[in-house]
C-alpha positions, 0 to 999 in steps of 0.5 A: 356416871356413877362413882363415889368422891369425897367433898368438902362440905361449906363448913369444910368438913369432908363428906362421902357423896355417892354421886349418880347422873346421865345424858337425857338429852344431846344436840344435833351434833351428838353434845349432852345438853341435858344431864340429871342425876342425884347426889347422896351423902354417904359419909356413915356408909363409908364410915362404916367400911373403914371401921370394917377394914381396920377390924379385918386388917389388925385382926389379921396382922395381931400375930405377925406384927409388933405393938408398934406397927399395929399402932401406926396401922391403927393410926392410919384407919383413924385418919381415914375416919377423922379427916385430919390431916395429922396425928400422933401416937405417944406411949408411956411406958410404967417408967415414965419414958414417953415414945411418939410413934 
């Protein structure tokens, strides 16, 4: 196999895993016995894309969308980079009104 997941560290933190392995040996009956592979944390690596996509994405849409809605794209890439689970956006406006998007 060879495939990237996301993991939860023991601390609980989630982490990136490039995850690589193969059959080296099988039993008479065709059944693995024997696999090796290795797995290499590549959280920065995928880090490193989000940032990238994020950048290409809003690049893009500056033109074509509103404020707002390039706030909450925003928001979703920062997610995606935190881990969280949850995450607010509230704006003040000069007049003091507050708006959570």
């Amino acid at each position: 196999h060879d495939m990237e997941i996301k993991m939860f560290s023991r601390t609980g933190k989630s982490i990136w895993i490039w995850s690589r392995g193969k059959v080296v040996e099988r039993d008479e009956n065709d059944l693995p016995i024997r696999v090796v592979g290795t797995h290499l944390d590549i959280t920065e690596r995928k880090k490193t894309e989000i940032r990238t996509e994020a950048v290409l994405v809003l690049g893009q849409k500056q033109s074509e969308e509103t404020v707002d809605s390039l706030l909450r794209i925003a928001l979703e890439y920062m997610i995606q980079l935190t881990s969280s689970e949850w995450a607010t956006i509230r704006m003040a406006s000069t007049n003091g009104n507050v708006q959570e998007l």
